[in-house]
C-alpha positions, -999 to +999 in steps of 0.1 A: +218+761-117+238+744-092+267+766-070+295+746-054+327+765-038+361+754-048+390+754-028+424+760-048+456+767-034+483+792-046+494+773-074+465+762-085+447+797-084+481+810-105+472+783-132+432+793-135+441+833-131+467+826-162+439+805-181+415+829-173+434+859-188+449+837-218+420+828-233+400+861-219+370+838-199+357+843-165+373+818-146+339+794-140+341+791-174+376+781-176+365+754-151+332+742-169+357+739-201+379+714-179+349+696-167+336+689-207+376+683-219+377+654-190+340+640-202+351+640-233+382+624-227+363+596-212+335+592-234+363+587-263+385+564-243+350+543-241+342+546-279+377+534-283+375+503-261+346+493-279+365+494-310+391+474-303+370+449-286+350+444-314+378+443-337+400+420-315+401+388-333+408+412-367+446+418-379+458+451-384+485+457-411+521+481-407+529+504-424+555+480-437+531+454-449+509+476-466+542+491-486+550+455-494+518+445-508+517+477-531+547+472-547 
């Protein structure tokens, strides 16, 4: 297991000391929670992207037209 030192000023050590009591985690696991929420976030902006480019020359429908076409 890797250990890195992390330098955090006032604010910032507020914001993980708050996070840390809030949701009653040591504060390195507060901090490996942020690391997976950011890989995440990238790993479905990714999946999206590969969405839409596959479904770029296909036509998406409002809400309007799909009302329209039901009644």
């Amino acid at each position: 297991m890797a250990v890195i030192s992390v330098r955090l000023n006032s604010e910032e050590e507020k914001i993980l000391s708050y996070l840390s009591e809030y949701y009653d985690e040591e504060k390195s696991t507060i901090i490996k929670h942020s690391l997976k929420d950011l890989f995440e976030d990238i790993q479905d902006r990714e999946t999206i992207q590969k969405f839409e480019d596959s479904t770029a020359a296909k036509r998406f429908l409002s809400a309007e037209e799909i009302l329209k076409e039901i009644v």
